[in-house]
C-alpha positions as CSV (number, residue, x, y, z in Angstrom):
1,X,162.6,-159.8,-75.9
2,X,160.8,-156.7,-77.5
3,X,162.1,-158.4,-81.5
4,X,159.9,-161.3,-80.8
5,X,156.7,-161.0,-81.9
6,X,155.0,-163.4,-79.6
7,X,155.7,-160.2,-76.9
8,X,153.6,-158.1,-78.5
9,X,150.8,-161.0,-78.7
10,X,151.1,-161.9,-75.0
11,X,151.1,-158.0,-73.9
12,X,147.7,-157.3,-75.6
13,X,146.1,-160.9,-74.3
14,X,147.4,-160.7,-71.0
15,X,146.3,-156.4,-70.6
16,X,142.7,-157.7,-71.8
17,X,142.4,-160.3,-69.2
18,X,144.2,-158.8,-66.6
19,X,141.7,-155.7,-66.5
20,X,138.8,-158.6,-66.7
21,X,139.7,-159.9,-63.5
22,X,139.0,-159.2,-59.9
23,X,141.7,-157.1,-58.0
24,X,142.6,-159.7,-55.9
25,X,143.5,-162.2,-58.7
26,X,145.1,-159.5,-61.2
27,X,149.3,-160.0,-59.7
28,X,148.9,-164.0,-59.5
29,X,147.6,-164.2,-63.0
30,X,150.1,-161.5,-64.1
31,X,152.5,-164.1,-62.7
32,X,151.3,-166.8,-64.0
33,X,151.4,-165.5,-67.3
34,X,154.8,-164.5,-67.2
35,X,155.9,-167.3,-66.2
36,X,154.5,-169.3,-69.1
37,X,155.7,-166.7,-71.4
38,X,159.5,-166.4,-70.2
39,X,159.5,-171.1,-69.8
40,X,158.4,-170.9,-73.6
41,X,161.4,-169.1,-74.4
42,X,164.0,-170.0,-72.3
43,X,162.9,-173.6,-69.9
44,X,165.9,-173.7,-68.0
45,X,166.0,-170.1,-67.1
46,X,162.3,-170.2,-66.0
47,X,162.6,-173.2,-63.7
48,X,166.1,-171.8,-61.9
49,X,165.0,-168.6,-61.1
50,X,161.5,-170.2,-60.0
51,X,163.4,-172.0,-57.7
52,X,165.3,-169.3,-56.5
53,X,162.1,-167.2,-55.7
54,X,161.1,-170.2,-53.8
55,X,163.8,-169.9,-51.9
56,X,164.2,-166.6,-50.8
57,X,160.7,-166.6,-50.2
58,X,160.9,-169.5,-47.4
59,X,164.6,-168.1,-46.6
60,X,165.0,-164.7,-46.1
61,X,162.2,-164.4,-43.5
62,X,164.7,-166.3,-40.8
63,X,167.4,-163.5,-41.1
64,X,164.8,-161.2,-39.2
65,X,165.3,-161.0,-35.2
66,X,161.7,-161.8,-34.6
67,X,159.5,-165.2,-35.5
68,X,159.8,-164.9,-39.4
69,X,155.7,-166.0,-38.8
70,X,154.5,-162.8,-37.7
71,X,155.8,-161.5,-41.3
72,X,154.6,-164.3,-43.1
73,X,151.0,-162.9,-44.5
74,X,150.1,-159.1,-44.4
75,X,147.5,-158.3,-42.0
76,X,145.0,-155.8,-41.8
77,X,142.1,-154.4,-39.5
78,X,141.7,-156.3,-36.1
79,X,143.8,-158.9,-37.1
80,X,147.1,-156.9,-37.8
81,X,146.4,-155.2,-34.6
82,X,146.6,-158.5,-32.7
83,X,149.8,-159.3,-34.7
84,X,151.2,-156.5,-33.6
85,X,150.8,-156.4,-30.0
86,X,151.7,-160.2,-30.2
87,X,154.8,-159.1,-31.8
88,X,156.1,-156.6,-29.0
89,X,155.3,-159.0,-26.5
90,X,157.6,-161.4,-28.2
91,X,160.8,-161.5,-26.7
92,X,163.9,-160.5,-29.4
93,X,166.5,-162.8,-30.5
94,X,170.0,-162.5,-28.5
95,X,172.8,-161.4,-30.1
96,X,174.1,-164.5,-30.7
97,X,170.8,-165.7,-32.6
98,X,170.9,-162.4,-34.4
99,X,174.8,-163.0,-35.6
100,X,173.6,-166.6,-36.4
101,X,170.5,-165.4,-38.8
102,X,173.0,-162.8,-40.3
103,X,174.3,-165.6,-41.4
104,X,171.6,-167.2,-43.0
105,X,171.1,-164.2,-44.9
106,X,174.9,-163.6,-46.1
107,X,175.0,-167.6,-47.0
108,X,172.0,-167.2,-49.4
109,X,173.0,-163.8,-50.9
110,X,176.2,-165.7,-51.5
111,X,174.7,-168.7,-53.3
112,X,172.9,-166.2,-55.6
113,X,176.0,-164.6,-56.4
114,X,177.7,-168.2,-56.8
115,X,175.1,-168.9,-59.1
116,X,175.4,-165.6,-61.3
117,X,179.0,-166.2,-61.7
118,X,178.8,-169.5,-62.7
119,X,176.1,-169.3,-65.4
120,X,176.0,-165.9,-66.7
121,X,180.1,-166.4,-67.3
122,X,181.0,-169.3,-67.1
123,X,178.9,-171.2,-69.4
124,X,178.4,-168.2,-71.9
125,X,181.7,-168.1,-73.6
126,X,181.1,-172.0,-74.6
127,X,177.4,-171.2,-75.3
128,X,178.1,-168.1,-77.8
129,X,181.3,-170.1,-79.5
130,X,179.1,-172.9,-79.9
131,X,176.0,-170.9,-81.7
132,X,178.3,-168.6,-83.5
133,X,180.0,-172.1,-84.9
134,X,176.5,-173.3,-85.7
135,X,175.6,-170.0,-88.0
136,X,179.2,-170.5,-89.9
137,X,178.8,-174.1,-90.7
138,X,175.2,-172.7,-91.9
139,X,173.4,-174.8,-89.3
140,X,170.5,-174.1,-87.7
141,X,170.9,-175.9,-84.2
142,X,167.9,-176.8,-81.7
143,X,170.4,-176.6,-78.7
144,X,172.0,-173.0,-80.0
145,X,168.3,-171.2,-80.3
146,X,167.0,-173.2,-76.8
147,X,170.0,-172.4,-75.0
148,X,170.2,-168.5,-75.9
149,X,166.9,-167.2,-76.7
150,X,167.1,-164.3,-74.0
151,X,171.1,-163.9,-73.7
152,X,172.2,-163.3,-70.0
153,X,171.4,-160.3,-68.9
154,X,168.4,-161.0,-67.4
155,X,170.8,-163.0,-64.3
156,X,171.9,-159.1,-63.1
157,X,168.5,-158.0,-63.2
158,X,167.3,-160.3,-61.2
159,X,170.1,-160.7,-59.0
160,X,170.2,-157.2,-57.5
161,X,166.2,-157.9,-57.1
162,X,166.6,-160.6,-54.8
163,X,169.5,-159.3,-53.4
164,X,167.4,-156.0,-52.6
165,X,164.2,-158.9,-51.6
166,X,166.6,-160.6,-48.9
167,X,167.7,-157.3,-47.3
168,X,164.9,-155.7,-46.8
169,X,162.7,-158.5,-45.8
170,X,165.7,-158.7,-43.3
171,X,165.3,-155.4,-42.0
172,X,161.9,-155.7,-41.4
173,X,161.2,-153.2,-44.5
174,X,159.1,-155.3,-46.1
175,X,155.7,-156.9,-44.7
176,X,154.2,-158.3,-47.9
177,X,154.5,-161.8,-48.0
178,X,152.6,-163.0,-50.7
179,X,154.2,-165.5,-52.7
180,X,151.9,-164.5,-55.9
181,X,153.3,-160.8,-55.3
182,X,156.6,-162.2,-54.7
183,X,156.5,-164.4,-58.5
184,X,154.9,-161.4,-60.1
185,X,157.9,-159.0,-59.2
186,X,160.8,-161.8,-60.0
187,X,159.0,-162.7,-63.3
188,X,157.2,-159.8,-64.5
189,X,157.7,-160.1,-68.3
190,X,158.2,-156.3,-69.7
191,X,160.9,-155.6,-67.3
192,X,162.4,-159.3,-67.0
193,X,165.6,-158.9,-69.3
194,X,167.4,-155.5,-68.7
195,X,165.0,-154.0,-65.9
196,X,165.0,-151.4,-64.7
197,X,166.4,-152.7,-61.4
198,X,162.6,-152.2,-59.9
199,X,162.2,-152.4,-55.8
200,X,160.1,-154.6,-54.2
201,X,158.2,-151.5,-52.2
202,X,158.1,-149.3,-54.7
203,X,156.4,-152.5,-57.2
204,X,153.3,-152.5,-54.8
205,X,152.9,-149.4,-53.3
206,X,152.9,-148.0,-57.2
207,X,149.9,-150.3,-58.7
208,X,146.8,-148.6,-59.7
209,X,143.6,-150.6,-58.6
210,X,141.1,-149.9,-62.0
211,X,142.3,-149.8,-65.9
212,X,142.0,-146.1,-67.0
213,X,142.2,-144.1,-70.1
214,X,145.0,-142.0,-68.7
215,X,147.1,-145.2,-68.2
216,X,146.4,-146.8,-70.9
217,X,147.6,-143.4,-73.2
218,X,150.0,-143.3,-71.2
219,X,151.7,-146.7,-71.5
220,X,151.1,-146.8,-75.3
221,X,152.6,-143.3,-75.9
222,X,155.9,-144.5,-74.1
223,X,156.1,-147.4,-76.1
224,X,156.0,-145.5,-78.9
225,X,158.6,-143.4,-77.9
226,X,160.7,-145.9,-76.9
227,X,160.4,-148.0,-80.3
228,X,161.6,-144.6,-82.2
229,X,165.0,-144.1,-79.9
230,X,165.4,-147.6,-80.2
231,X,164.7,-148.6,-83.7
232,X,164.8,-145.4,-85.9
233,X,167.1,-143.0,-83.4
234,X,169.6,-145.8,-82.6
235,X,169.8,-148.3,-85.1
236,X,169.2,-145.7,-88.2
237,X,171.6,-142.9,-87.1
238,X,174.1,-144.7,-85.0
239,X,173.7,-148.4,-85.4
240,X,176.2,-148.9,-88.3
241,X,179.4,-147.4,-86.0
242,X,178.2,-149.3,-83.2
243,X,178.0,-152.6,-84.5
244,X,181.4,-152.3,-86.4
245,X,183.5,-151.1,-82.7
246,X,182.0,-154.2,-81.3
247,X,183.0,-156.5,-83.9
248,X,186.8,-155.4,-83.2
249,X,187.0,-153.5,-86.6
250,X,188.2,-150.0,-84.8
251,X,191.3,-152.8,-83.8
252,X,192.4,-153.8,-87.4
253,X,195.1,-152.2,-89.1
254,X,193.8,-149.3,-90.4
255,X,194.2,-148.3,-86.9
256,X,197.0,-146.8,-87.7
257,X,196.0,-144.6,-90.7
258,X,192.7,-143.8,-88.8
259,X,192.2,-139.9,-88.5
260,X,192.3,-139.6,-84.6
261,X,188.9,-137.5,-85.4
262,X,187.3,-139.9,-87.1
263,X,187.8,-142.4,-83.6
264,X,186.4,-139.3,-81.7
265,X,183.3,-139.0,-83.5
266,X,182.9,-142.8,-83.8
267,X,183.2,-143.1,-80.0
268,X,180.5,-140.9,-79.6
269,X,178.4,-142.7,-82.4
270,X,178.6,-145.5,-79.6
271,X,177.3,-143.5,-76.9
272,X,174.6,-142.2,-78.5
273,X,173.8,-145.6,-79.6
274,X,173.6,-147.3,-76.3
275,X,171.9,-144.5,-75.1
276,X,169.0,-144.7,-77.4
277,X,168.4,-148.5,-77.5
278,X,168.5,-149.3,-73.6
279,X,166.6,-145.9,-73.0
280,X,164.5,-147.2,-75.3
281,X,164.3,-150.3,-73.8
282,X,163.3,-149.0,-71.0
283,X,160.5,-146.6,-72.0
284,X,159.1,-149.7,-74.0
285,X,159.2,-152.2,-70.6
286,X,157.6,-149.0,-68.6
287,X,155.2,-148.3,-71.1
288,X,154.1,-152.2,-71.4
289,X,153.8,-152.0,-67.9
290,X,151.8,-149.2,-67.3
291,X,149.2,-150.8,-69.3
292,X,148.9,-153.3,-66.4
293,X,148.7,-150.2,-64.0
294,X,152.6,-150.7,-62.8
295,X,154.7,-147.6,-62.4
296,X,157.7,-148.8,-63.0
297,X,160.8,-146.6,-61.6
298,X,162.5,-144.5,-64.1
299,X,165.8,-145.6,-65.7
300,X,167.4,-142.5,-67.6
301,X,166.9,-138.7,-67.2
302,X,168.1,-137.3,-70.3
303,X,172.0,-138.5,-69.5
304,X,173.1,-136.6,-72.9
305,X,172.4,-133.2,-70.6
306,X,174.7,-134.1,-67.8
307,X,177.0,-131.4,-66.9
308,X,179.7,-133.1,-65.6
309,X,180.3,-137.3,-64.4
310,X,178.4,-137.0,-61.4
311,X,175.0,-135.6,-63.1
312,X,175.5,-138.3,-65.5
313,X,175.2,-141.1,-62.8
314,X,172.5,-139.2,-61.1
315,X,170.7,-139.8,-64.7
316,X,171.9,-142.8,-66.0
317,X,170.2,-146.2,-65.3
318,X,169.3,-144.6,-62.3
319,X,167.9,-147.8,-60.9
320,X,171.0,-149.3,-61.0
321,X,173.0,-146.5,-59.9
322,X,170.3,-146.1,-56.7
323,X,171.1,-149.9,-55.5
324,X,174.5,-149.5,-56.1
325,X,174.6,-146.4,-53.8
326,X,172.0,-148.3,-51.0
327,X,173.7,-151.3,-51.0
328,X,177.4,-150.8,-51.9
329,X,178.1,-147.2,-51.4
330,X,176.7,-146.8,-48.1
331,X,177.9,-149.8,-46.7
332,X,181.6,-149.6,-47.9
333,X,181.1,-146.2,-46.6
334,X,179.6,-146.9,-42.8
335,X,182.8,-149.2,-42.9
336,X,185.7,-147.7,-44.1
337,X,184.8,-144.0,-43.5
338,X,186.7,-143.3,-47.1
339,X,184.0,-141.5,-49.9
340,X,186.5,-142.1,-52.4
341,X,187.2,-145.7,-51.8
342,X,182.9,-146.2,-51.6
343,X,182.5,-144.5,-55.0
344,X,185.6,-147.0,-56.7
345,X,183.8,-149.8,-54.6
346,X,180.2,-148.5,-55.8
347,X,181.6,-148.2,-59.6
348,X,183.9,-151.5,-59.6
349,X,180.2,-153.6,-59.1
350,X,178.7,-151.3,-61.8
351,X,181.1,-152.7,-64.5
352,X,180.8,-156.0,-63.2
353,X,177.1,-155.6,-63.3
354,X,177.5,-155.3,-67.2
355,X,180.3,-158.1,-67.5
356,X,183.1,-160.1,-65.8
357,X,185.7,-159.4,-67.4
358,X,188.9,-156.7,-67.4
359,X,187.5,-154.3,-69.7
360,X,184.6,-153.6,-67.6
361,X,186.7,-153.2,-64.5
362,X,188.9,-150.8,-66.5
363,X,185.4,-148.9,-67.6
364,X,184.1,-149.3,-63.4
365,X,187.3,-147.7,-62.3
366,X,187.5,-145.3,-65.1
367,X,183.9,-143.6,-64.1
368,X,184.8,-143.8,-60.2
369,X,188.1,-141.4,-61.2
370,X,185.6,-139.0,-63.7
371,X,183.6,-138.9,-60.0
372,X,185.9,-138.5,-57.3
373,X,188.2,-136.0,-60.0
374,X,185.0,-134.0,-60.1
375,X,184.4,-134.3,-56.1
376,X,187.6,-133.1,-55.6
377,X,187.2,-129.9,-58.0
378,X,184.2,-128.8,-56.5
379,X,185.5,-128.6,-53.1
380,X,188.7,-127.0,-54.5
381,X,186.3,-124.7,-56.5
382,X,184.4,-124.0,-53.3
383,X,187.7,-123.5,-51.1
384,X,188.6,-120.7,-53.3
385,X,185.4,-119.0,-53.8
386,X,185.1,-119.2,-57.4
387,X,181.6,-118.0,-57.9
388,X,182.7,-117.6,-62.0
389,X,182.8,-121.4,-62.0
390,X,179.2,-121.6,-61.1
391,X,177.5,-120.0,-64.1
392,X,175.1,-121.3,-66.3
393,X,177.3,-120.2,-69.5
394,X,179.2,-122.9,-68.1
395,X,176.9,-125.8,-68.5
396,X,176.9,-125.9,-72.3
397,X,180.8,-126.5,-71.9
398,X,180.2,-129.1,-69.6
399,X,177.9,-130.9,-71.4
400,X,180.6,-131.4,-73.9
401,X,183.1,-132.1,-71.8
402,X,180.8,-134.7,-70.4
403,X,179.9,-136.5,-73.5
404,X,183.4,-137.0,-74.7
405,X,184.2,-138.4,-71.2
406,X,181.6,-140.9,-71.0
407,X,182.5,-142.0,-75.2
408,X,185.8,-141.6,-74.2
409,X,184.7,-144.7,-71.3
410,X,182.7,-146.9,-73.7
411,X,185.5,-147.5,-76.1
412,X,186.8,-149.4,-73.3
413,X,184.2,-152.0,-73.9
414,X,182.5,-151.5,-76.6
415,X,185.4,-150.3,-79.2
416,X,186.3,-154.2,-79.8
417,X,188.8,-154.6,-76.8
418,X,189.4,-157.9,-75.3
419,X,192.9,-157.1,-73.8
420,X,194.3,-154.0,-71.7
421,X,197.0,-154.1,-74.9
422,X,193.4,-153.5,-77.1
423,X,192.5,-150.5,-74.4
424,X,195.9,-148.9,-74.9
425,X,195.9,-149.0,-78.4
426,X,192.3,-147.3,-78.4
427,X,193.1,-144.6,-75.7
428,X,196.5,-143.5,-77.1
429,X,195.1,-143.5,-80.7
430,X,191.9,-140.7,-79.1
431,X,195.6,-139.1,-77.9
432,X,196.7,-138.5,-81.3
433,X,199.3,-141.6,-80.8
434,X,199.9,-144.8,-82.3
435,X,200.8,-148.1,-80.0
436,X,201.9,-151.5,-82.2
């Protein structure tokens, strides 16, 4: 969204007015704004996930064991207080009315998902083969630049939003229920393609009630920084190796000839790469934001310093990882009892997160192994009291050791594969081997 210019237009209009405003009106014309700005470049997308706001919004409230009325507005002074004691008077729901709005919940968190499926996969195979035929038969086609002007990534962001939306309002977490609030955190325009993955609390509890100098120097001086990892750092230094993995060239014949160090350094050209354009990406959406007063939650940590796989994921699209670890982790855990099996369930929806498809399985299970491998060393480490293990001299060699792993990892998806045959070939050639 960032290459258009019209962003840059909008984001300096809709700062301007949003400051002019009373406090009251500043998140519904936010909204409003982005809104308009996301319909004029992708209509469809707009309206569905408009929709879809609308309906969690009148939806998730019955999941909750109580009247979903009491939670419909938040209250304050006298008034909440008379909610409040109204609402332990209120009888709870039985069991049997709390199973049935459990329900209600799962059903719609299921038709999101549904949804997801169906049109961020489904449709985008046809949808790419049908613009890429467009550009080779030197076309310039209405439907291909309508139908893809954002690309798809946008359906996971949101998607784990609601999903977090519908939980919480579940649990009772969450006692907003404006609707403006509601449209302003589902369409907010910086953040709307590739997050972070911001929570609901966390979006209104973090919003600054007057413009100030601070702010403002501060959201200008990360978009800065983000334009320089993303557009000098990454596409100057390492776009040139990235761009040729993903077009399949690392799979060609030369393969074969290829000095096996040459395919190490290129994979970690890759991982440097996709490091500096989505951390770039998202000090550029947290910078635009923080001119609005929005502190959006922090996405990366300096990963490139992890010491070993679990640092990494403690630094690394750390919204992502953080829902991942509330809502998949924890549950699979309170369930099965079995850490290991939580961290391969917790990882398995991180790589479908990024794509449905077998390479990003392969890359989900291949990071849930670096993690519970690593798990499994510290407590051996521990067992045998190996205090020589926990020096800092130590950290530079695991720094290393960490950044080959994760390169090692993104070859599986971004080196060109499209087949496990593809990931073997890539994997035994980093061995030193060569598969046919």
């Amino acid at each position: 969204m960032f290459q258009f210019f019209a962003y840059w237009y909008v984001l300096a209009g809709a700062v301007v007015v949003y400051w002019m405003l009373p406090s009251g009106w500043r998140l519904g014309f936010l909204a409003i704004a982005s809104m308009v700005f996301v319909a004029t470049l992708a209509p469809l997308d707009a309206a569905g996930i408009l929709v879809w706001t609308l309906l969690f919004y009148w939806i998730a409230p019955l999941a909750l064991s109580r009247k979903p009325e009491l939670m419909r507005y938040r209250q304050d002074g006298a008034a909440a207080a008379v909610m409040s004691r109204t609402a332990e008077n209120r009888p709870t729901a039985s069991a049997g009315e709390q199973h049935h709005r459990r329900w209600i919940l799962w059903t719609l968190i299921a038709s999101l998902v549904a949804y997801t499926v169906s049109f961020k996969y489904a449709p985008a195979h046809f949808l790419n083969h049908f613009a890429a035929s467009q550009v080779r038969s030197g076309e310039a086609s209405p439907a291909s630049t309508w139908l893809l002007p954002l690309g798809i990534s946008y359906l996971s962001c949101f998607t784990f939003k609601f999903i977090h939306y519908a939980i919480e309002v579940a649990r009772g977490n969450i006692k907003d229920r404006s609707l403006a609030h509601l449209l302003c955190y589902a369409f907010l325009f910086p953040i709307f393609v590739m997050g972070p993955i911001e929570r609901f609390d966390h979006f209104l509890s973090s919003r600054e009630g007057r413009c100030s100098r601070q702010a403002i120097a501060e959201g200008l001086t990360r978009i800065i920084l983000g334009l320089i990892k993303w557009c000098v750092l990454g596409e100057l230094f390492f776009g040139e190796a990235y761009h040729r993995a993903v077009a399949g060239e690392l799979l060609g014949p030369r393969l074969h000839t290829m000095n096996p160090l040459k395919l190490w350094w290129t994979a970690i050209e890759v991982y440097f790469y996709g490091y500096m354009n989505f951390a770039g990406y998202s000090d550029i959406a947290i910078g635009s934001s923080r001119l609005f007063g929005l502190r959006i939650m922090e996405n990366f940590n300096w990963p490139i310093l992890a010491t070993n796989p679990a640092n990494f994921w403690k630094r690394w699209h750390m919204t992502l990882t953080g829902w991942c670890m509330t809502y998949v982790f924890m549950p699979v855990l309170g369930f099965t009892r079995r850490p290991n099996f939580s961290t391969y369930a917790a990882f398995v929806v991180i790589g479908l997160w990024h794509g449905l498809s077998w390479p990003w399985v392969a890359w989900g299970l291949y990071h849930g192994t670096g993690v519970v491998v690593f798990g499994a060393w510290i407590r051996y480490r521990r067992r045998r009291g190996w205090k020589w293990a926990e020096h800092s001299a130590w950290n530079i060699l695991g720094i290393a050791a960490t950044i080959l792993f994760i390169a090692v990892g993104d070859m599986l998806t971004f080196g060109g594969a499209h087949s496990m045959h593809d990931m073997r070939r890539l994997f035994t050639k980093l061995a030193w081997m060569n598969v046919k």
